[in-house]
N, C-alpha and C positions, 0 to 999 in steps of 0.2 A: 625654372624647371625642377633645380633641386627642391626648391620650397617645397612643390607641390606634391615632388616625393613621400618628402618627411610627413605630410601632412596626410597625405592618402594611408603612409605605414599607421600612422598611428590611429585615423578614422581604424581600419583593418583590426587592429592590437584590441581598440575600444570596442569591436564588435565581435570579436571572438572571447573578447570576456566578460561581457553582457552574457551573450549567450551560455557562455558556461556559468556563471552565475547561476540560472535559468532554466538548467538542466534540459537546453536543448543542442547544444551541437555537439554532446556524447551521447546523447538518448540511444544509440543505434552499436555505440562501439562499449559490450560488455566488457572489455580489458580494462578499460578507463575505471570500472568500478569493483571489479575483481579482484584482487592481487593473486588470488590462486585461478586462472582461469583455467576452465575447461578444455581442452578441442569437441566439438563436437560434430558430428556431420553436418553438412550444411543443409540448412532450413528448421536446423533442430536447436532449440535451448535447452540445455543443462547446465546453470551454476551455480556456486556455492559462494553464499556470501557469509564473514565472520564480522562480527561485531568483537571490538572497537574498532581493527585494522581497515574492514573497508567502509567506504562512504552511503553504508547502508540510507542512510536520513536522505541522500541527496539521488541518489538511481532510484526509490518509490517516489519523491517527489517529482523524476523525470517521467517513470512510468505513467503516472496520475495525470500527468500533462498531455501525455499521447495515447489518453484512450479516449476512444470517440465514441463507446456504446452503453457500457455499463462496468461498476464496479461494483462486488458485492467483497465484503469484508467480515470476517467473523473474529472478533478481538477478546482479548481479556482487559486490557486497560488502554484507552486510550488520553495520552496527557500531552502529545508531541503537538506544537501549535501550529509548527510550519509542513508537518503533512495533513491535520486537520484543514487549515487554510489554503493545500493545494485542492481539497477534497471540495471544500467549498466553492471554491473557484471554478472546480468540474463541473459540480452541481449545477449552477450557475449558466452554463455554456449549455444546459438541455442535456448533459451526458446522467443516466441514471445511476444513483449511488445509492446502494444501502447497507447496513450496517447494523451485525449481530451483535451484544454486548453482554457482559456479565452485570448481572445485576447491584453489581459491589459497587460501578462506576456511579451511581447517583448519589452512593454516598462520601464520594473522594473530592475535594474540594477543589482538586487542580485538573479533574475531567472533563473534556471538551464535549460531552455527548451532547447539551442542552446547546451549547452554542453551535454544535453540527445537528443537533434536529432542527433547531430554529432559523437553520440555513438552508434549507430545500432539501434534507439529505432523512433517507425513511428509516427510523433507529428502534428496531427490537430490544425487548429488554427480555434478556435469558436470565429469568429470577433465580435466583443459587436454593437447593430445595435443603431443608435444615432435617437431618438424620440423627438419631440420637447419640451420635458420636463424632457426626464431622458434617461437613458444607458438601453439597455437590457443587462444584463451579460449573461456567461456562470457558474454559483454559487454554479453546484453541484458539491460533495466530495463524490465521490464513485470509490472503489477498486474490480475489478470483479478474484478471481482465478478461473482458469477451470481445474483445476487438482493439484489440492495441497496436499503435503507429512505429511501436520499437522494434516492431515483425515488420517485415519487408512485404507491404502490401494489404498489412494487416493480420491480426490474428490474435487467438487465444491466449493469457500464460497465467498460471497460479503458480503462487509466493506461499510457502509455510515452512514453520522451523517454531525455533524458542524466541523468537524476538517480537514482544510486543509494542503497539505504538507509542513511544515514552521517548524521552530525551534520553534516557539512562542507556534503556535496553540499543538504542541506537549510535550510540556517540559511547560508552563508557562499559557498561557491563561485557561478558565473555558470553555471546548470541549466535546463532546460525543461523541465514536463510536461506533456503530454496529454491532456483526458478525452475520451471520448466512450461515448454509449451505442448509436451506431448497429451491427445487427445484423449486416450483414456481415463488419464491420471484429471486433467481438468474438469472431464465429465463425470465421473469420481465426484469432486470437492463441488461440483454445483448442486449433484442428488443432494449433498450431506449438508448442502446450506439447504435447502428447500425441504427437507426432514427437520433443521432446526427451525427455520423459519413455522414449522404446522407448532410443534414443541412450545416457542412463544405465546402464539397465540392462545394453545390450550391452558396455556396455564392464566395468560391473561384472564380467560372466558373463566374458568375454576373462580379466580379471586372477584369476579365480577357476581 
């Protein structure tokens, strides 16, 4: 009987850290990825995440995993392999991904964009426009879910701050990010990808 004790604790031990590995059995509990957590009312997200201190790289890797409808992303660099490869994975699963980029990314040699276009995933190129004294970029850092599992029954949440998709900016550099699920502000950041998303294009059509 003992035996089968020890063996059930440790089956248990072995599955709850699988899972966390996994970034599924705190997907739901934002303190685990916080250190400064918010209160917020309940049904509402508001948090603040700091890079290096919290596990920025490993809560978007959970979030990515619990959305079941769409993600749209508008990036300045993306070089991070294990949230490109969560992205893929989405992809993959029938969840719609697409992804606004600066134009800089096709010339960076450690940029995932070829390997996440050639992965199911629809990648805009926001061409940087040459001024006769400086680049325009494409600069923002913003994560749009439209139906994410980390909401209790589902729901909306955009991510923006200074943290771009990179090993550095996630794990190293001094970054903030953003959540929230309030409705305005997400329907906000979806006009302003579907305003850059026509911008792509137009300029596409120009160099064509």
């Amino acid at each position: 009987m003992g035996g089968m004790m020890m063996v059930t604790r440790r089956y248990l031990l072995c599955l709850l850290l699988a899972c966390s590995l996994f970034g599924q059995a705190d997907a739901y509990n934002w303190r685990a990825f916080a250190q400064n957590y918010i209160e917020a009312p309940e049904g509402q997200v508001s948090q603040l995440m700091f890079s290096p201190e919290d596990p920025i790289e490993r809560m978007l890797c959970s979030l990515i995993a619990n959305e079941v409808e769409k993600v749209q992303l508008m990036q300045f660099m993306v070089t991070n392999k294990k949230i490109s490869d969560a992205l893929v994975r989405k992809a993959g699963q029938g969840v719609s991904v697409e992804l606004i980029i600066d134009g800089g990314n096709f010339d960076c040699p450690f940029s995932k964009v070829s390997y996440l276009r050639n992965n199911g995933i629809t990648v805009h190129n926001h061409e940087r426009v040459q001024t006769p004294f400086y680049q325009k970029l494409m600069h923002e850092k913003v994560i749009i879910f439209h139906n994410n599992m980390a909401l209790p029954g589902g729901g909306s949440l955009v991510l923006f701050g200074s943290c771009n998709l990179t090993s550095s900016a996630c794990r190293h550099n001094r970054e903030n990010l953003y959540i929230s699920n309030e409705a305005a502000l997400v329907s906000r950041f979806i006009e302003r990808f579907a305003t850059a998303v026509t911008i792509c294009e137009s300029m596409l059509a120009c160099r064509v």
